[in-house]
matplotlib code that plots the C-alpha trace (Angstrom):
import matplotlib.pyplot as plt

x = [5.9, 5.8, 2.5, 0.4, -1.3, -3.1, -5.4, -7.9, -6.8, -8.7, -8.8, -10.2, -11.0, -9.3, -10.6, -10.1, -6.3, -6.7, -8.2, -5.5, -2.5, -3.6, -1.3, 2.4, 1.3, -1.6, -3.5, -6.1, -7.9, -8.6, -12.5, -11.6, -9.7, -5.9, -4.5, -2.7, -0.2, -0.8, 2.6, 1.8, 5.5, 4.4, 1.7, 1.9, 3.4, 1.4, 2.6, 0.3, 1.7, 1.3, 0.6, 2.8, 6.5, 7.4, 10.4, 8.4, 5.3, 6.0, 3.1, 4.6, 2.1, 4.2, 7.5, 9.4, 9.9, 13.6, 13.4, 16.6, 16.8, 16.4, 14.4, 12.0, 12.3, 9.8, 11.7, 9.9, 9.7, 10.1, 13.7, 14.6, 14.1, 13.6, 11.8, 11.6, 8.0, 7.8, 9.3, 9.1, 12.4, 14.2, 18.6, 17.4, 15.9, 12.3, 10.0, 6.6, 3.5, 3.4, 0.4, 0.4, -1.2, -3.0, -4.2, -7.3, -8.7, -9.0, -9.1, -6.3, -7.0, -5.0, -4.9, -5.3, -7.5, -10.5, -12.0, -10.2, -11.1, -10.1, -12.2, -11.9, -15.5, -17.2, -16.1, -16.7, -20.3, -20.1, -19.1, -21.7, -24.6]
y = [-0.2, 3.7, 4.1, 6.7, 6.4, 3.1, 4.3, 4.7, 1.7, -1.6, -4.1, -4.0, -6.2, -5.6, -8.2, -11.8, -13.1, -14.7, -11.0, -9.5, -11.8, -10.7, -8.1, -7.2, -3.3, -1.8, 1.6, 1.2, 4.4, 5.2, 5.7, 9.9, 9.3, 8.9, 6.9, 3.6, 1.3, -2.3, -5.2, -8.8, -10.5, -14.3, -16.2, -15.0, -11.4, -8.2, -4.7, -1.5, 2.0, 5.6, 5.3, 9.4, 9.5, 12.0, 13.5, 14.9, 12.9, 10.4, 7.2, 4.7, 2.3, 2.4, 1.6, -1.8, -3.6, -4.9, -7.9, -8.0, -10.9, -9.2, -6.3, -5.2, -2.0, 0.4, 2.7, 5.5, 5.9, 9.6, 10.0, 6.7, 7.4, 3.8, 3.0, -0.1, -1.2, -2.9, 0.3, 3.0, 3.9, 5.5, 6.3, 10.0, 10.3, 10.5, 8.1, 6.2, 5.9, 1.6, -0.2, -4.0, -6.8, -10.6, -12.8, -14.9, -17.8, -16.4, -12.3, -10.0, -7.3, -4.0, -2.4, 1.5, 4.2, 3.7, 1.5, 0.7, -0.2, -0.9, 1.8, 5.1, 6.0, 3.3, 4.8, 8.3, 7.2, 5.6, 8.9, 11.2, 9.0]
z = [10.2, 9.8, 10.3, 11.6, 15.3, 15.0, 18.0, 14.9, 12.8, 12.1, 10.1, 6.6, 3.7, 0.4, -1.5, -2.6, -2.9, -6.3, -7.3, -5.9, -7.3, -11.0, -10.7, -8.9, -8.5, -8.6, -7.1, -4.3, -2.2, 1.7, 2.2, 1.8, -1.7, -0.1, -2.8, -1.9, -3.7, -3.5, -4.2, -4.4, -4.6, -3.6, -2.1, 1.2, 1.0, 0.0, 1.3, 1.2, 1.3, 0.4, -3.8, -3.6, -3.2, -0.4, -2.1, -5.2, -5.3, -7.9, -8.3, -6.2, -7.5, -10.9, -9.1, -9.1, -6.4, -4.9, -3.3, -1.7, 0.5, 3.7, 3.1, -0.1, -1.4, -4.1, -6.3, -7.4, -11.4, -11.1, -9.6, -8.3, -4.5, -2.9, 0.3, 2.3, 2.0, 5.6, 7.4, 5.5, 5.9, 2.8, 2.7, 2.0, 5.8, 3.9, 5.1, 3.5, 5.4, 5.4, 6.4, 8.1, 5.5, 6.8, 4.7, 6.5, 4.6, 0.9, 1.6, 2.2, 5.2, 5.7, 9.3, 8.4, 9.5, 6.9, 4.8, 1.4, -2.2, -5.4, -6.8, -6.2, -7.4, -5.2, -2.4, -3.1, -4.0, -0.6, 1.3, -0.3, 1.0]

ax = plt.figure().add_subplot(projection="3d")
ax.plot(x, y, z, "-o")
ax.set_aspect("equal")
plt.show()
């Protein structure tokens, strides 16, 4: 996965699977606001990445999805830029910050730096405490 040193990630709950199936794509934020796209493709595969397109900041979140057999892809709305969402890896040498998904009994957990949630709000209520 292209992620970021994981000397500071951890595991963190997203939320319940059923929730989370409601809906293929959807936005999700980091503790400090870093917006984050959420896929649900099947029963057992979720991938979390960076919700901005590195080539010209596009919503990733609002992207399809290419499942291509051997690899899934997001194609940005904006100009069509896709990145494998496992890897991170993108034709145009620009790569996505990815983040590594589990599923344990009925919740879905991502292993990134901070705390996540689908509300942006609740945790920015959270930080100024």
């Amino acid at each position: 996965m292209a992620e970021s040193s994981t000397d500071t990630h951890q595991w963190h709950c997203v939320g319940k699977v059923e929730d989370l199936k409601r809906t293929d794509g959807r936005k999700i934020y980091m503790e400090s606001g870093t917006p984050l796209a959420l896929f649900y493709l099947d029963p057992k595969r979720f991938f979390i990445f960076s919700a901005i397109c590195p080539h010209a900041k596009g919503p990733l979140e609002q992207g399809d999805i290419e499942d291509l057999g051997d690899c899934v892809k997001v194609v940005c709305p904006l100009h069509f830029y896709s990145f494998d969402v496992e890897t991170g890896q993108s034709a145009s040498g620009l790569r996505l910050t990815t983040y590594k998904t589990e599923i344990r009994g009925d919740n879905l957990y991502v292993f990134s730096p901070e705390p996540v949630s689908l509300e942006k709000t609740k945790l920015s209520s959270n930080v100024q405490k």
